[in-house]
N, C-alpha and C positions, 0 to 999 in steps of 0.2 A: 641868620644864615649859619651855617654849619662847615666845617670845614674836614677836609680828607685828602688821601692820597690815591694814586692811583699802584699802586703796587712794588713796586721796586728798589732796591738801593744799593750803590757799586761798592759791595764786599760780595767776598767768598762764601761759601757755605762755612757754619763755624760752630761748634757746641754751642748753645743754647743761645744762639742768635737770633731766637722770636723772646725771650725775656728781656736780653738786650735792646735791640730794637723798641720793643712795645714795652719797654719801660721811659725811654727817650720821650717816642713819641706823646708818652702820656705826662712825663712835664714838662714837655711843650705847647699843651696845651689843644693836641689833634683831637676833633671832636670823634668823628668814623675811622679808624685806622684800619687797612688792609694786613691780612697776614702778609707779613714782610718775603717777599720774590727776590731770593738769592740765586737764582737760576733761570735760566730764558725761558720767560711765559712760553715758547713756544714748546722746547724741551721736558717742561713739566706736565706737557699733558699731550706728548707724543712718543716719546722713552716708554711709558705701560703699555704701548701699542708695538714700540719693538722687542720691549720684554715677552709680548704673548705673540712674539711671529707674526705679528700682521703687518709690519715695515718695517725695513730695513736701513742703515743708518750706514753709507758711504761718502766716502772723503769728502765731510762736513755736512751732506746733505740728503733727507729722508726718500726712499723710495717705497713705491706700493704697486701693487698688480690689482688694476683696476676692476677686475672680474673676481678678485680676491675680497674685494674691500665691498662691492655690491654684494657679494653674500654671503658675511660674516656676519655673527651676532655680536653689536657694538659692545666692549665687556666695559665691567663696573670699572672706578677708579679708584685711589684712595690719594690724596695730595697729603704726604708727611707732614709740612710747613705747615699748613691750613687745620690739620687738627691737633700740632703740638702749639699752636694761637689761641684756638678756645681753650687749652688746657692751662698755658700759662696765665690768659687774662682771668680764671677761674681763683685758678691759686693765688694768685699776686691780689685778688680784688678789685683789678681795674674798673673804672667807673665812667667808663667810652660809653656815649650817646649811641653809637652802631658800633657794627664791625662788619666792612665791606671783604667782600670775597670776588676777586678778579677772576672771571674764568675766561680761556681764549673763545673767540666764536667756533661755530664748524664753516665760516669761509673764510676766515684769517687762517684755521688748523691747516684744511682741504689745499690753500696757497702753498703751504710750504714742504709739499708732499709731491713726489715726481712720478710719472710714471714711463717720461722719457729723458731726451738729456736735458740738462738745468737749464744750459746755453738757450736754449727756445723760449724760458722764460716762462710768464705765465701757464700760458697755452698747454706746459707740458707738465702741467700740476694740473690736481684730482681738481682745484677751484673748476676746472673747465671743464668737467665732468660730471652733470647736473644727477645723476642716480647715486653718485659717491655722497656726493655734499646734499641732498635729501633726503639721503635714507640712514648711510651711516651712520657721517657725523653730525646727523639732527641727534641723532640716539645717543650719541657719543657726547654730545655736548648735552644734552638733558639729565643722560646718568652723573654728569660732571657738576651744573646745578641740584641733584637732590643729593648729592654727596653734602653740598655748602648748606641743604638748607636743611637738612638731616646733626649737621655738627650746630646750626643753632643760628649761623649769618644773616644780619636781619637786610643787609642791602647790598645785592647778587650783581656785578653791574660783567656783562657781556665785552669783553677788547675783541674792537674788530680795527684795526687801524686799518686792512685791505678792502674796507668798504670804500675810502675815501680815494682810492685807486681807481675803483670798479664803475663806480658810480658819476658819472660825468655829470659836464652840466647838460647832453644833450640824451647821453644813451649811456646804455649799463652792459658790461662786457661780458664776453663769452657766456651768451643764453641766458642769464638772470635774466629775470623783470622787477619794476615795482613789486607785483603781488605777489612774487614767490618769496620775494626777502623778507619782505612784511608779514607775510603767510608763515613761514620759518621761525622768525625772530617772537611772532606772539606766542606760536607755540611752547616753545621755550621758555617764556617769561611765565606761563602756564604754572610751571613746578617749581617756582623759586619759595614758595610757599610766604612769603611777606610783603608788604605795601608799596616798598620802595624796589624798584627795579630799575637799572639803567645799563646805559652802553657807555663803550670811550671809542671816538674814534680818532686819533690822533690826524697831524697831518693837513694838509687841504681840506675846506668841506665845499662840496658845492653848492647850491641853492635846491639843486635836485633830491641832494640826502638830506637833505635841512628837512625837507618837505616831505622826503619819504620817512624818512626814522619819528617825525613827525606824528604818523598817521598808523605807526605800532601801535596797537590797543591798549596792552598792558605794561607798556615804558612808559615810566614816568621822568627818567630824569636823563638829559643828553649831557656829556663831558666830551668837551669838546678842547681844542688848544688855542689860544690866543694872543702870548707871547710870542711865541716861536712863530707862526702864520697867523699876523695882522689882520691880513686880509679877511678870515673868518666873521669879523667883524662885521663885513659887511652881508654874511648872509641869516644874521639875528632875524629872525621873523616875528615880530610880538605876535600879531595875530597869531599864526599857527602855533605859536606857545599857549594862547587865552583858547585858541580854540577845541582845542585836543587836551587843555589841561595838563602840558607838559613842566620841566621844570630845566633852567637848564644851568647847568655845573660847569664855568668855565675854570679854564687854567688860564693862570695870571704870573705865573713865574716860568724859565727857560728850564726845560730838563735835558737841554745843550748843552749850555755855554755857563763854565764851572766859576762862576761871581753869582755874587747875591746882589740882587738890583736892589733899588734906593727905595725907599719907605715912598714917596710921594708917584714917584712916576707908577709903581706898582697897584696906588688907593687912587691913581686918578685912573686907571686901565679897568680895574674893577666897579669903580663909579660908573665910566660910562658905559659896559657893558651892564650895569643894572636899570640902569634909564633907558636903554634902548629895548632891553627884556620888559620896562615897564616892571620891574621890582619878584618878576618870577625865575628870582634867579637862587642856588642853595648846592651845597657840596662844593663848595669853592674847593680849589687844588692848584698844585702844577699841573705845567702842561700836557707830561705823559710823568712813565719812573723813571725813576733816576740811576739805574743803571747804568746806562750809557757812559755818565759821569766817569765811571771806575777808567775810561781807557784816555779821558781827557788831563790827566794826573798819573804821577808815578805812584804815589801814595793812596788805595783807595781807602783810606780810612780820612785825610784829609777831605777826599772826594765826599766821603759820608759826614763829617762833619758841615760839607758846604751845604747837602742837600735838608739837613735838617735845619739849616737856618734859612733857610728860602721855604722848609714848611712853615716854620717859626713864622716868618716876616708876612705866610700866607694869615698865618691864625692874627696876629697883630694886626692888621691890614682891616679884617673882617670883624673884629673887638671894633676897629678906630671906626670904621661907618657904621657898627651897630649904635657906636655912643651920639655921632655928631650927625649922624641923617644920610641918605643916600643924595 
C-alpha cells in the first residue's frame, strides 16, 4: 500500500513553501505527495475565472450570469503551486513513487458560484443549472486536468466533496442523474493521460455514490473519509470494488480535530477497512486537507507541525501491516 495526502496544509502562502513542504513530506516518508494547497481549493481554480471577467467575487462569495457562463469559451488555467512542485521535486531529486494533483470537480466548482442570493443556498448556484455544469465547467475542469497531466502528474484525483451532499441514499438533487455524473466524471478522467485516476469525496457517503462512483469506467481509485464519518464504513461494497476493479483510499486520521490519535486505534481502523475491502485497498491518507487545522490553533505553524505527524503516523501505520499481515 502506498500512502498520500489529499492536498492541503493550515499556512499561509509563503516564499518557497512547495520546497518546504515537499521536503517534509519527503522524510516523512509520503509515498504520492500532492502539490502543497496554501489557498481554498475552491479559490484556486475560480480567482482565473474572475481574473478573465466571467465571475465576480462579492462580500466573500462568487457570482456568474448564467447566460454568461453557457456561452463562454471555458479559458485555459495555469495553477502556480502545481507547477512550481514539479519544478522543486526536479531540482531537489525527490524520489516520490507519484505526485498527486487535486483538481476541484465542475460540480463542487458549479456549487460554489451564485447567480442569485447565497441565502437560497444551493438552488441558487450554477450546481442547479445543468447547461452550466455540462458544458462549462466540463471544459473548465478538463482544461484543468490536461494542465496536471501536461506538467508531468502521474495520479489526477478529482475533489468533489458536494457529491456526498447531492447524492442521497434515495435520489440526487437538482436534475442530476446516475448517468450524467458518471457520463461527466469518465469524460474527464479521459485526459488525465495516466493509469491511476481517482476522486475524494469527503464527508457522508451514501450506498448510492458508493455504487455510482463505482460504476465510472476510467476511476480507479475512491478516497473517501473514515475517521471523521465512521459511519462510511459501512457502505464498503467488496463486490463492487472486485467488480468494477476499483481501488479504494481510505482516510484513517481526523483533518478536524488538531491531536494525533494513538498508533493502535489508527492500524486497528485501517485493518478493518482492508478486510472488509477484502485487501483492495491503497493510497491510504487523511481524511480530507489539513487546512481547516490553521483556524483550530492560534499558531498555524503548530497546526502544520500536527498535520505532518498524523501523515507520519498515516505512513507508520501502513509500514506496520505491510510488515505483520493485514
Amino acid at each position: 500500500m502506498l500512502t498520500s495526502h489529499v492536498g492541503s496544509f493550515p499556512l499561509d502562502p509563503f516564499k518557497d513553501a512547495e520546497e518546504r513542504i515537499l521536503r517534509d513530506l519527503y522524510d516523512i516518508g509520503l509515498d504520492v505527495p500532492p502539490y502543497p494547497q496554501l489557498r481554498s481549493f475552491i479559490d484556486i481554480y475560480i480567482e482565473p475565472l474572475v481574473e478573465r471577467g466571467l465571475v465576480e467575487k462579492k462580500g466573500g462569495f462568487y457570482f456568474a450570469d448564467r447566460e454568461v457562463l453557457i456561452n463562454a469559451k471555458p479559458p485555459s488555467i495555469d495553477i502556480p503551486e502545481a507547477r512550481k512542485t514539479m519544478e522543486v521535486i526536479k531540482s531537489l531529486g525527490l524520489k516520490f513513487k507519484g505526485i498527486r494533483a487535486p483538481v476541484t470537480g465542475a460540480f463542487t466548482l458549479s456549487s460554489r458560484i451564485y447567480f442569485d442570493d447565497p441565502n437560497k443556498g444551493l438552488r441558487a448556484t450554477m450546481l442547479s443549472i445543468g447547461d452550466v455544469v455540462y458544458s462549462f465547467f466540463k471544459e473548465y475542469v478538463r482544461n484543468a486536468v490536461e494542465f496536471m497531466k501536461n506538467l508531468g502528474y502521474t495520479f489526477i484525483v478529482l475533489d468533489e466533496p458536494i457529491l456526498g451532499v447531492i447524492v442521497g441514499k434515495r435520489r440526487i438533487l437538482y436534475g442530476h442523474t446516475e448517468d450524467s455524473i458518471i457520463s461527466l466524471l469518465d469524460y474527464l478522467y479521459k485526459f488525465t493521460g495516466s493509469s491511476v485516476k481517482g476522486i475524494h469525496v469527503c464527508g457522508r457517503i451514501s450506498d448510492k455514490l458508493f455504487d455510482l462512483l463505482s460504476r465510472v469506467n476510467r476511476l480507479n481509485v475512491l478516497n473517501f473519509e473514515f475517521k471523521d464519518s465512521p459511519d462510511n464504513i459501512k457502505v464498503i461494497q467488496w463486490k463492487l470494488l472486485e467488480e468494477y476493479d476499483k481501488i479504494l483510499a481510505p482516510g484513517i486520521v481526523s483533518s478536524k480535530k488538531p491531536i494525533v490519535e494513538g498508533l493502535d486505534e489508527t492500524r486497528n481502523l485501517l485493518r478493518k477497512i482492508v478486510g472488509l475491502a477484502k485487501g483492495r485497498v491503497d493510497y491510504v491518507s487523511g481524511d480530507c486537507g489539513f487546512g481547516g487545522l490553521k483556524g483550530a490553533l492560534n499558531d498555524p505553524w503548530q497546526a502544520y507541525d500536527i498535520a505532518l505527524k498524523k501523515l507520519k503516523l498515516v505512513v507508520n501505520v501502513v509500514k506496520d501491516l505491510s510488515k505483520t499481515g493485514y
